[in-house]
PDB file with one MODEL, atoms N, CA, C and O in Angstrom:
MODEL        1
ATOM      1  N   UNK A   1     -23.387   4.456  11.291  1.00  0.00           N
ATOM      2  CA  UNK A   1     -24.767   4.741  10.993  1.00  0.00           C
ATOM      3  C   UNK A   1     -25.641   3.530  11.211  1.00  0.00           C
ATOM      4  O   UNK A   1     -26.790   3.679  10.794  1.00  0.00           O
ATOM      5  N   UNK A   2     -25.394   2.493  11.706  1.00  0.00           N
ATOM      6  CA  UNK A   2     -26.010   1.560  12.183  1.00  0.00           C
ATOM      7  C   UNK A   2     -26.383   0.290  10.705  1.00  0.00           C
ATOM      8  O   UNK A   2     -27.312  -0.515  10.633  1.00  0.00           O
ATOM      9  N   UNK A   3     -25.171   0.572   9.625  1.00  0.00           N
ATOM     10  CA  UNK A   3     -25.184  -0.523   8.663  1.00  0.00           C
ATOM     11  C   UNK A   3     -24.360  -1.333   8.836  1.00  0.00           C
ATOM     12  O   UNK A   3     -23.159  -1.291   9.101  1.00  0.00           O
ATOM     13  N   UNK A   4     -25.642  -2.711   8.538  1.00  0.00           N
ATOM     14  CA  UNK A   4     -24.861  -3.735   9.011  1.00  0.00           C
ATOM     15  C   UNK A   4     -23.899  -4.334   7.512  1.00  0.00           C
ATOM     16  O   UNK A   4     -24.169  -4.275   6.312  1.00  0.00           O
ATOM     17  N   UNK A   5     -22.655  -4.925   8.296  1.00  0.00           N
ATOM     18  CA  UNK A   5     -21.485  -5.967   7.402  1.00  0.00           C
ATOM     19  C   UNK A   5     -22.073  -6.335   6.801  1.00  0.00           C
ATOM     20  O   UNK A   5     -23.197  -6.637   7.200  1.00  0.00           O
ATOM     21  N   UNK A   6     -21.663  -6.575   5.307  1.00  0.00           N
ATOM     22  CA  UNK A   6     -22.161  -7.723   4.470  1.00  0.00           C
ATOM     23  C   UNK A   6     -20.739  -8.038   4.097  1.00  0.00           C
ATOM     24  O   UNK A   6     -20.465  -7.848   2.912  1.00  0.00           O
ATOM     25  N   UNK A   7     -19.956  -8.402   4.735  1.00  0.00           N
ATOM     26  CA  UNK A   7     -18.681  -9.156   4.772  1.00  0.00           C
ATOM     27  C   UNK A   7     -18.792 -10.312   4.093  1.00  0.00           C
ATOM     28  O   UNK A   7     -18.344 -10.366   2.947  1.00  0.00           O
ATOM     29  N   UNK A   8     -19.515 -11.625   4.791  1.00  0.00           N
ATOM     30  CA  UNK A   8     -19.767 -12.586   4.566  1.00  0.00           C
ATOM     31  C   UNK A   8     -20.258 -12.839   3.404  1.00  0.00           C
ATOM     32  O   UNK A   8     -19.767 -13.819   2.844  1.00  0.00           O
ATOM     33  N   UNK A   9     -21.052 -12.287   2.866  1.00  0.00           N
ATOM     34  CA  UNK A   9     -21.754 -12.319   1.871  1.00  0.00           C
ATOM     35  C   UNK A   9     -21.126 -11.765   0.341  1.00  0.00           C
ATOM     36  O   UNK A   9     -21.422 -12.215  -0.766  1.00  0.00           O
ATOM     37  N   UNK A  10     -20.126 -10.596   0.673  1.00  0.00           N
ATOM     38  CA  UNK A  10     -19.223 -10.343  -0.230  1.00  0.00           C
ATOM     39  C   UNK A  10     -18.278 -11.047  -0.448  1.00  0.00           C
ATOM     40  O   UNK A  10     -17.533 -10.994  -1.427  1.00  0.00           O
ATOM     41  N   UNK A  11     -18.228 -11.861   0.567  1.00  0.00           N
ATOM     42  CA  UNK A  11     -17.194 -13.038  -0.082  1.00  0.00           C
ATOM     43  C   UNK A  11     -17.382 -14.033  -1.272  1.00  0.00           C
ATOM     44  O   UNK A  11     -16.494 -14.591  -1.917  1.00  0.00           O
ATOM     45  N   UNK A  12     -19.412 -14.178  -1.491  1.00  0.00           N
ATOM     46  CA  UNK A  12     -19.342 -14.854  -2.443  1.00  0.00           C
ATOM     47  C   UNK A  12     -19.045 -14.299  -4.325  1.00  0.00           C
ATOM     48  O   UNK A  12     -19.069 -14.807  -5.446  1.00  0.00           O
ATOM     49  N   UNK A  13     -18.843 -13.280  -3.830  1.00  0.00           N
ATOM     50  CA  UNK A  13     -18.577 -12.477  -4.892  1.00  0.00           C
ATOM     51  C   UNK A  13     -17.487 -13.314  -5.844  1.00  0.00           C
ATOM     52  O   UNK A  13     -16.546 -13.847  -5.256  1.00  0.00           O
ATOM     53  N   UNK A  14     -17.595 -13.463  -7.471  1.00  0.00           N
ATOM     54  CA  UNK A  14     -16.077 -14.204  -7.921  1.00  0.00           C
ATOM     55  C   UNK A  14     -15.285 -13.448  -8.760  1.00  0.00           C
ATOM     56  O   UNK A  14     -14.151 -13.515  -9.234  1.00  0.00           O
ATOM     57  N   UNK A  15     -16.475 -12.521  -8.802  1.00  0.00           N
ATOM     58  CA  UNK A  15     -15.139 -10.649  -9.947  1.00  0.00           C
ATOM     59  C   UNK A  15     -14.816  -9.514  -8.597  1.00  0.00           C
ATOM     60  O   UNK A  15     -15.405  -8.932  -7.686  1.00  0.00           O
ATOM     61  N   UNK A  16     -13.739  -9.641  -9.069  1.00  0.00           N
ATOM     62  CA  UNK A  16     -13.032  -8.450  -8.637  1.00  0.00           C
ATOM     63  C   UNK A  16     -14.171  -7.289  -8.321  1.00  0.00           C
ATOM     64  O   UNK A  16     -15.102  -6.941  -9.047  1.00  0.00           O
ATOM     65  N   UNK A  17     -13.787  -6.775  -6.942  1.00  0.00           N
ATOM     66  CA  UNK A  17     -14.601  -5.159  -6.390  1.00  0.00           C
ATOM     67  C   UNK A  17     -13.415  -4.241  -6.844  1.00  0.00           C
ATOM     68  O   UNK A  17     -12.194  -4.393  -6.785  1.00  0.00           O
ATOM     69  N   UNK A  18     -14.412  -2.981  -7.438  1.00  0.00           N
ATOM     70  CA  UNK A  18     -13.417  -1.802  -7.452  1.00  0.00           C
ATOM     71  C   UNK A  18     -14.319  -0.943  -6.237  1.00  0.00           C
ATOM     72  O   UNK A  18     -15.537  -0.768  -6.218  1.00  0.00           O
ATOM     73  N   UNK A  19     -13.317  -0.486  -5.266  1.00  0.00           N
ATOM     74  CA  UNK A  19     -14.009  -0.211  -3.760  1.00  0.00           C
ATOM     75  C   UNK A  19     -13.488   1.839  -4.034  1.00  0.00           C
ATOM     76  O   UNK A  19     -12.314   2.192  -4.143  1.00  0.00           O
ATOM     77  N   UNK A  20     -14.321   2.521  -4.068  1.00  0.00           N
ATOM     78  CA  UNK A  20     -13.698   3.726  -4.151  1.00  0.00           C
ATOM     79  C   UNK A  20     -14.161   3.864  -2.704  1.00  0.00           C
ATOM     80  O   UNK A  20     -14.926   3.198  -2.007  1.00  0.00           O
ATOM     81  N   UNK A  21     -13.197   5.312  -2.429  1.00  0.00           N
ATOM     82  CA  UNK A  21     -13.597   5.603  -0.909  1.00  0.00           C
ATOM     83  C   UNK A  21     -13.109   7.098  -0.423  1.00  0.00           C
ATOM     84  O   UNK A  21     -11.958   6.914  -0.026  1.00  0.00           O
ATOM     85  N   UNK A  22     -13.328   8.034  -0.316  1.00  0.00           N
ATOM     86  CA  UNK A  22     -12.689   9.012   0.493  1.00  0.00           C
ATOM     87  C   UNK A  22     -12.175   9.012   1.551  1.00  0.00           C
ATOM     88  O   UNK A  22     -12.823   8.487   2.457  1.00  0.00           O
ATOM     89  N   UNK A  23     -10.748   9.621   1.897  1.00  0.00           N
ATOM     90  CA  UNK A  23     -10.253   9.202   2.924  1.00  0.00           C
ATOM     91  C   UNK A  23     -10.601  10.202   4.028  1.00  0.00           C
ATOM     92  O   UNK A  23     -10.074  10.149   5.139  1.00  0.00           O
ATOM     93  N   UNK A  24     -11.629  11.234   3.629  1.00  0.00           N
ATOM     94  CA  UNK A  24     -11.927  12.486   4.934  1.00  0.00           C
ATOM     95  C   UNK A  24     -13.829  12.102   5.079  1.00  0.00           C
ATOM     96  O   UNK A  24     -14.646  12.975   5.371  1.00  0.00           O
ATOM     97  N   UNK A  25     -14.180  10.724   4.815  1.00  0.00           N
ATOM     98  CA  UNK A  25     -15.200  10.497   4.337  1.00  0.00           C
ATOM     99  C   UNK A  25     -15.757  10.439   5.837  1.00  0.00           C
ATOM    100  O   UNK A  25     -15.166   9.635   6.558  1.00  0.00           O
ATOM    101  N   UNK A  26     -16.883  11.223   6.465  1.00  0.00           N
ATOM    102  CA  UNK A  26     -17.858  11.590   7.747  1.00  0.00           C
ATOM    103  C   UNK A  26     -18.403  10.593   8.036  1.00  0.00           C
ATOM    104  O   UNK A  26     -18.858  10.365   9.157  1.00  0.00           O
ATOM    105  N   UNK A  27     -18.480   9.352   6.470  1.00  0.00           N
ATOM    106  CA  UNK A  27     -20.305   8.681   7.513  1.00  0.00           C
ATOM    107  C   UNK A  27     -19.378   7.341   7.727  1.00  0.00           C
ATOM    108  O   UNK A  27     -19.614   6.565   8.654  1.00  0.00           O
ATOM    109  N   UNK A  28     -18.496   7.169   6.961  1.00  0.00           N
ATOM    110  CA  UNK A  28     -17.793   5.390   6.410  1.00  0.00           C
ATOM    111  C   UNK A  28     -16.319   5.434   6.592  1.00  0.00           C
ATOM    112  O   UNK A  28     -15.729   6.037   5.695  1.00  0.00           O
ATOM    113  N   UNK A  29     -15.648   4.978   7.461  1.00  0.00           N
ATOM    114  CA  UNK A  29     -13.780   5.165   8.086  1.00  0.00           C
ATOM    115  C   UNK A  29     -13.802   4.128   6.758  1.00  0.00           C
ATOM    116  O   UNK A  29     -14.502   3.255   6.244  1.00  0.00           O
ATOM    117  N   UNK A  30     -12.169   5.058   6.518  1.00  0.00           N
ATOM    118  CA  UNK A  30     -11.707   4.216   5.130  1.00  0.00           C
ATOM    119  C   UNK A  30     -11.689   2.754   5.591  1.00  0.00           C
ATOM    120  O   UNK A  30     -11.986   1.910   4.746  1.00  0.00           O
ATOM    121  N   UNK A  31     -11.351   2.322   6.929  1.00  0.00           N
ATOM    122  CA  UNK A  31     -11.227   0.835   7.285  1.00  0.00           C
ATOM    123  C   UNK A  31     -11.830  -0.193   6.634  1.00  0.00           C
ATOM    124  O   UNK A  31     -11.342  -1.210   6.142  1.00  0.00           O
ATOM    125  N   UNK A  32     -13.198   0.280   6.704  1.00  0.00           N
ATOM    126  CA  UNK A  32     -14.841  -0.298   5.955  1.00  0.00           C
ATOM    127  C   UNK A  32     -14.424  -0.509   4.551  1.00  0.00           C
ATOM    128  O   UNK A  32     -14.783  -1.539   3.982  1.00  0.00           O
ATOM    129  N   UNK A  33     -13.778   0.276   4.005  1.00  0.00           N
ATOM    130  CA  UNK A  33     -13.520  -0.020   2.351  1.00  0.00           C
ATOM    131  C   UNK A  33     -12.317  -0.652   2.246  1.00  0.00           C
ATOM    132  O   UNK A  33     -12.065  -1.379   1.285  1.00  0.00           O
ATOM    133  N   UNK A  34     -11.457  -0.428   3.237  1.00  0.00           N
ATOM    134  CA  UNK A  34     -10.453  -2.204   3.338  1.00  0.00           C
ATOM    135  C   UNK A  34     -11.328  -3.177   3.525  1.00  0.00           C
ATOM    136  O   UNK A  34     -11.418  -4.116   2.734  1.00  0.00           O
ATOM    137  N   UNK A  35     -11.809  -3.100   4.219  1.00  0.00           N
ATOM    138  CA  UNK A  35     -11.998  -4.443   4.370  1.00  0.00           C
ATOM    139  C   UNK A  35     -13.210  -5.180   3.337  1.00  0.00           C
ATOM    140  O   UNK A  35     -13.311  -6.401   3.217  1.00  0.00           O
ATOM    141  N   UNK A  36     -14.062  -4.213   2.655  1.00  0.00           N
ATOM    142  CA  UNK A  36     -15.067  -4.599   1.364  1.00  0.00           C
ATOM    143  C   UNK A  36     -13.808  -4.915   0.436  1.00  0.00           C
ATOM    144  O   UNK A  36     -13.815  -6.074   0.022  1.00  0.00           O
ATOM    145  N   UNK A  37     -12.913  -4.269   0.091  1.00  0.00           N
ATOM    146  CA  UNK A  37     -11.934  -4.936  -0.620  1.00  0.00           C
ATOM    147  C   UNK A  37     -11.457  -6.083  -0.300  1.00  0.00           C
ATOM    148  O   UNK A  37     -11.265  -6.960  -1.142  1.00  0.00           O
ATOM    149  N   UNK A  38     -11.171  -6.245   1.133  1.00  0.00           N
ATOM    150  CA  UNK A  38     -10.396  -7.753   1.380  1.00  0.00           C
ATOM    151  C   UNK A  38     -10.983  -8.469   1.633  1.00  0.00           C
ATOM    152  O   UNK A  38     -10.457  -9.179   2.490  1.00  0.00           O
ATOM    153  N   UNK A  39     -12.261  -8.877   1.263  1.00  0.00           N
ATOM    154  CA  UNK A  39     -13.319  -9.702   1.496  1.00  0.00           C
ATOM    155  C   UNK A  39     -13.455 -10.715  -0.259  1.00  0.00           C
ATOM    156  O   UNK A  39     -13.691 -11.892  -0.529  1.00  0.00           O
ATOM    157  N   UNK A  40     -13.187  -9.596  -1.004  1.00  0.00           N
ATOM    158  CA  UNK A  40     -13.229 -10.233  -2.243  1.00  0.00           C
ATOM    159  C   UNK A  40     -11.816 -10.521  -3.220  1.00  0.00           C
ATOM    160  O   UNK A  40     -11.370  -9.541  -3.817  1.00  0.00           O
ATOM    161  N   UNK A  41     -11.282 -11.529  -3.346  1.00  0.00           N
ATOM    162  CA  UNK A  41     -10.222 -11.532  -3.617  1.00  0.00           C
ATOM    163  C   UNK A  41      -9.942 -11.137  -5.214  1.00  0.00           C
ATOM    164  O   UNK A  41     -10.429 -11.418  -6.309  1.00  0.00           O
ATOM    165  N   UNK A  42      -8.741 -10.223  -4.621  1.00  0.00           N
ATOM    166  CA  UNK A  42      -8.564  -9.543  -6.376  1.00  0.00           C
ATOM    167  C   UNK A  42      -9.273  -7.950  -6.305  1.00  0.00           C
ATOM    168  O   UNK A  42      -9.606  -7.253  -7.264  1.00  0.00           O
ATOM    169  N   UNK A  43      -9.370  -7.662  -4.970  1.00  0.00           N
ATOM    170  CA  UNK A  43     -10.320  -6.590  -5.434  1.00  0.00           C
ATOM    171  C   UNK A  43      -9.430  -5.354  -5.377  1.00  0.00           C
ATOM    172  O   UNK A  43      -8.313  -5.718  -5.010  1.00  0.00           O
ATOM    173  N   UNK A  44      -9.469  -4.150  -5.574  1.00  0.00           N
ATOM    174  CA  UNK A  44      -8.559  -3.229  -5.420  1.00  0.00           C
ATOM    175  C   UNK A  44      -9.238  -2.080  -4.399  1.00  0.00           C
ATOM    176  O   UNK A  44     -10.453  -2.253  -4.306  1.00  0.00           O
ATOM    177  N   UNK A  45      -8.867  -1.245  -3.819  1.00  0.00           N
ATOM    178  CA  UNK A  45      -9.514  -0.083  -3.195  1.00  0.00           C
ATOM    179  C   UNK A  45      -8.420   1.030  -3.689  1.00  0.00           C
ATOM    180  O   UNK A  45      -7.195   0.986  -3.574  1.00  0.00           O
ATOM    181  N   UNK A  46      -9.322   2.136  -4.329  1.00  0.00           N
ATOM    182  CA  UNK A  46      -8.738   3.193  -4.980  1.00  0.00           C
ATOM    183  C   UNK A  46      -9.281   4.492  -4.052  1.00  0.00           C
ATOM    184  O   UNK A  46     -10.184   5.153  -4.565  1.00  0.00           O
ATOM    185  N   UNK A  47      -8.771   4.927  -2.653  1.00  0.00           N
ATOM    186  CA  UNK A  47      -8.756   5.880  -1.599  1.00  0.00           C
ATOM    187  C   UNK A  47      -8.079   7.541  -2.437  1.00  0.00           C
ATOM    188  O   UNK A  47      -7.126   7.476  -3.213  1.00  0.00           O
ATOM    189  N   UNK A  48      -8.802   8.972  -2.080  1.00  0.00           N
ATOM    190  CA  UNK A  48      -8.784  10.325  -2.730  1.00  0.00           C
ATOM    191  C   UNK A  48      -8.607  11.084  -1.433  1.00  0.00           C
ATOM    192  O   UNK A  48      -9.525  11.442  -0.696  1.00  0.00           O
ATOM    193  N   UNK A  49      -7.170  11.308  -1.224  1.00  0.00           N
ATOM    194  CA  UNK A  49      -7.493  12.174  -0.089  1.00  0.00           C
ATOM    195  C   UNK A  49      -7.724  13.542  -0.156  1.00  0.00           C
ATOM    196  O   UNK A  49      -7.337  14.241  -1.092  1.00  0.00           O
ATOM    197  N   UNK A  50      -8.443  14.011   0.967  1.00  0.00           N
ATOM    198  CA  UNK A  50      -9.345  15.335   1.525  1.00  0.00           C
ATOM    199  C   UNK A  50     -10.828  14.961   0.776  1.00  0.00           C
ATOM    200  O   UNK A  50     -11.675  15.852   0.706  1.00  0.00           O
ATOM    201  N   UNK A  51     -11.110  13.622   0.225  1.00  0.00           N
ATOM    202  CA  UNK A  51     -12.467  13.708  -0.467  1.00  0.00           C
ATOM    203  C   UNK A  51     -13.466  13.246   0.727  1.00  0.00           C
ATOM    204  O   UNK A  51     -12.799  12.527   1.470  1.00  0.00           O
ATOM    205  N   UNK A  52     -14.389  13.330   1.066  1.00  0.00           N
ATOM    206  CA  UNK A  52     -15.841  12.833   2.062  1.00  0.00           C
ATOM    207  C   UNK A  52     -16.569  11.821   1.026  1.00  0.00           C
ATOM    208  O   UNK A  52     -16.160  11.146   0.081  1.00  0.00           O
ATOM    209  N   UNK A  53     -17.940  12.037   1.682  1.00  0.00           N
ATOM    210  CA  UNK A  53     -18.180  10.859   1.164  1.00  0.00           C
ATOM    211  C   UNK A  53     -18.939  10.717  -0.797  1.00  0.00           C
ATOM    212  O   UNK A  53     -19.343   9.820  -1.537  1.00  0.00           O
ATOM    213  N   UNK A  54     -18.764  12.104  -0.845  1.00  0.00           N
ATOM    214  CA  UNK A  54     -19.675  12.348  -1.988  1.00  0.00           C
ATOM    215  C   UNK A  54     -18.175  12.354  -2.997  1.00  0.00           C
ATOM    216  O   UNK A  54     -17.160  13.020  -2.794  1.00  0.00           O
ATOM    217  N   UNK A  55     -18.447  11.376  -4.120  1.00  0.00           N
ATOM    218  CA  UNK A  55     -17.259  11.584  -5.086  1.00  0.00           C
ATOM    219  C   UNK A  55     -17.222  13.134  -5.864  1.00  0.00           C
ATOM    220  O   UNK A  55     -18.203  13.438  -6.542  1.00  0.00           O
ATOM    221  N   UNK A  56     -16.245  13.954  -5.765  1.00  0.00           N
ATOM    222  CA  UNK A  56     -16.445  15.086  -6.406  1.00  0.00           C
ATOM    223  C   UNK A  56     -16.539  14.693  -8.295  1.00  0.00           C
ATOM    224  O   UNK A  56     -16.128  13.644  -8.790  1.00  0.00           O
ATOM    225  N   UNK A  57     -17.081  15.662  -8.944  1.00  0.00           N
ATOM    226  CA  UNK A  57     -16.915  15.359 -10.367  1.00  0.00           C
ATOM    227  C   UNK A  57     -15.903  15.291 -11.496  1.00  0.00           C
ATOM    228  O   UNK A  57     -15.932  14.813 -12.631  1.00  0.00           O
ATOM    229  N   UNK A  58     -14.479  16.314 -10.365  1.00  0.00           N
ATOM    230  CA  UNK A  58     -13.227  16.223 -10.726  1.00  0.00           C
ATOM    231  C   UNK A  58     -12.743  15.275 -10.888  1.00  0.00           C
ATOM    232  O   UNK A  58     -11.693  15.233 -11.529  1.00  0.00           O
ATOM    233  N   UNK A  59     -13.405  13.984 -10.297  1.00  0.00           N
ATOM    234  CA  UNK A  59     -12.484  12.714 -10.225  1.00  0.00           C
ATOM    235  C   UNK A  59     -13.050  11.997 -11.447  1.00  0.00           C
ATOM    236  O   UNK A  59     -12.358  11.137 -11.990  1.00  0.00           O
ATOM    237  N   UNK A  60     -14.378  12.322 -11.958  1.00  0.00           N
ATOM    238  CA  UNK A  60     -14.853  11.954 -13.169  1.00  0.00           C
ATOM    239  C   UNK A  60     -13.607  10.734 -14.085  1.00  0.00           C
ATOM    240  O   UNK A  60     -13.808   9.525 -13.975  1.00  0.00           O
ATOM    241  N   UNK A  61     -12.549  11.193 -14.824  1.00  0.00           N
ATOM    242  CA  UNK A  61     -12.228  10.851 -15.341  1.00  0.00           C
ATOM    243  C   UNK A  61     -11.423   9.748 -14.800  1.00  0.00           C
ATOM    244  O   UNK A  61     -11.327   8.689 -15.421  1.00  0.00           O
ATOM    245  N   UNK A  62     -10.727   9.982 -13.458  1.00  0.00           N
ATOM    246  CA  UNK A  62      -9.944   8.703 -12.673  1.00  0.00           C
ATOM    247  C   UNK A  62     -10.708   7.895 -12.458  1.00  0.00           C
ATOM    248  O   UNK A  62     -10.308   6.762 -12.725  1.00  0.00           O
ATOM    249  N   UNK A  63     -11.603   7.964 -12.104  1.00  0.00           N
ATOM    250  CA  UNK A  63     -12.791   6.940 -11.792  1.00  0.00           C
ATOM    251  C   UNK A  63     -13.474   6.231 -12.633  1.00  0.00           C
ATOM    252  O   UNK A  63     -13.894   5.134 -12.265  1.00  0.00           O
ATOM    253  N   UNK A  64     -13.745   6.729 -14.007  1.00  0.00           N
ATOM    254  CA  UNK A  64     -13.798   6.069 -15.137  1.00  0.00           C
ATOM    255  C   UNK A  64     -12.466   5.205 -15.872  1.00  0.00           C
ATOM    256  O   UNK A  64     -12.679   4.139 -16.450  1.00  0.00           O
ATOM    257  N   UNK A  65     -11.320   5.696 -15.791  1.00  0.00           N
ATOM    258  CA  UNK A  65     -10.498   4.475 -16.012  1.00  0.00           C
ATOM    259  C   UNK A  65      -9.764   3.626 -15.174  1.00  0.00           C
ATOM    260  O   UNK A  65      -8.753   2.951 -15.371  1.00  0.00           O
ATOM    261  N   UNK A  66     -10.588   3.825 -14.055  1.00  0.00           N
ATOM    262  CA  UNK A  66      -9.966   2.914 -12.534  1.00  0.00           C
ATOM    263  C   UNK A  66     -11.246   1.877 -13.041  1.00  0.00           C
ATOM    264  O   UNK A  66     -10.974   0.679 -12.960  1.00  0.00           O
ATOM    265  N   UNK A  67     -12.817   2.281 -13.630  1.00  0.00           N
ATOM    266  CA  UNK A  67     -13.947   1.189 -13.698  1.00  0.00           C
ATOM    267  C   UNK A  67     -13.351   0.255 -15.121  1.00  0.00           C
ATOM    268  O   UNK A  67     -13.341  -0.968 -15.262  1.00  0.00           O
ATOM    269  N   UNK A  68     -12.954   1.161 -15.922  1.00  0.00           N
ATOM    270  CA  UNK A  68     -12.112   0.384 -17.025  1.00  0.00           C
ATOM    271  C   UNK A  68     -11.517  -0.892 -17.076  1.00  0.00           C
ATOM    272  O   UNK A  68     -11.809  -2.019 -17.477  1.00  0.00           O
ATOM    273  N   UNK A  69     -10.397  -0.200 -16.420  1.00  0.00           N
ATOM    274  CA  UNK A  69      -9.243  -1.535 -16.010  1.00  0.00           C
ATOM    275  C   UNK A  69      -9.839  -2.147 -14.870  1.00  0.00           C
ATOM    276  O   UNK A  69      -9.235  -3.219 -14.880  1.00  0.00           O
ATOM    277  N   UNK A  70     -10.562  -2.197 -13.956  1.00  0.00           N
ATOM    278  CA  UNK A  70     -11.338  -3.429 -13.527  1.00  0.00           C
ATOM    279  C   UNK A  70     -12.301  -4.267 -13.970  1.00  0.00           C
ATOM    280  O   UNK A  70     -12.455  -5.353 -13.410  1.00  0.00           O
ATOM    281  N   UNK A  71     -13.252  -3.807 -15.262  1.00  0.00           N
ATOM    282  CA  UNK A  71     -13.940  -4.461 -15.712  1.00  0.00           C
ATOM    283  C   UNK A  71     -12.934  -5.620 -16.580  1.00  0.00           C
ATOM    284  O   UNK A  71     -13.052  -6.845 -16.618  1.00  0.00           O
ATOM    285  N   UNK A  72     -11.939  -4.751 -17.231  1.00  0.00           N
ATOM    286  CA  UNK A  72     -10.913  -6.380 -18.227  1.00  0.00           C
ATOM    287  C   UNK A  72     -10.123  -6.674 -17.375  1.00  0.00           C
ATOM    288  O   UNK A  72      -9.483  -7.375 -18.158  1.00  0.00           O
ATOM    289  N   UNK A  73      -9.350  -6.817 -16.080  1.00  0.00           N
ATOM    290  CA  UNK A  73      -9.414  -7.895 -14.887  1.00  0.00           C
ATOM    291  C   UNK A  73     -10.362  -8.891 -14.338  1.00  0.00           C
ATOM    292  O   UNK A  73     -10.301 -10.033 -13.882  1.00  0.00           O
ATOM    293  N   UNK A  74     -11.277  -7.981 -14.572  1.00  0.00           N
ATOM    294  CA  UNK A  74     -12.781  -9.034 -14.435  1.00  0.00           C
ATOM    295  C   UNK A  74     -13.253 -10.088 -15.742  1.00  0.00           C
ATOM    296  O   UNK A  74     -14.138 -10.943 -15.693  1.00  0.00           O
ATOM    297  N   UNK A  75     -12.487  -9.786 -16.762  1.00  0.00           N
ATOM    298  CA  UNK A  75     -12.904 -10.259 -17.875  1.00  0.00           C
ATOM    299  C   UNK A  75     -14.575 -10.011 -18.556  1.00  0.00           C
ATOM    300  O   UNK A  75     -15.422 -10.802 -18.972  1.00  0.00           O
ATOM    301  N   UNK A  76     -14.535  -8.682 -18.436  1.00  0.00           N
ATOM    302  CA  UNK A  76     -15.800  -8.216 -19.030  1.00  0.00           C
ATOM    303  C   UNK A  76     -16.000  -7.343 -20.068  1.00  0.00           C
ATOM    304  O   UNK A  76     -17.143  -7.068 -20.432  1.00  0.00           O
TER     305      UNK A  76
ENDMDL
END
């Protein structure tokens, strides 16, 4: 879609990314959310397959304790 990397710039990041991503996702190849993950060290990417790009509400609850346990990795 013509968005540009902020690779570089996510590197200055010093807490942990929690990177969600669908793996049937139309606009963003899961690649893009490797690599926002491996840009910041420590970060995790938590991929839903058959999901696009809109998080369904089913995932509600995984997604709330995937933000959980990254915030006290992050020490927050």
């Amino acid at each position: 879609m013509g968005a540009q990397w902020s690779g570089p710039r996510l590197r200055e990041l010093r807490k942990p990314l929690l990177v969600l991503h669908g793996e049937a996702d139309q606009m963003l190849r899961v690649k893009a959310g490797k690599a926002a993950a491996a840009a910041v060290e420590g970060s995790r990417l938590l991929t839903f397959p058959g999901v696009g790009h809109d998080l369904p509400a089913a995932l509600a609850p995984v997604i709330a304790s995937a933000v959980r346990e990254n915030a006290a990795r992050a020490g927050l």
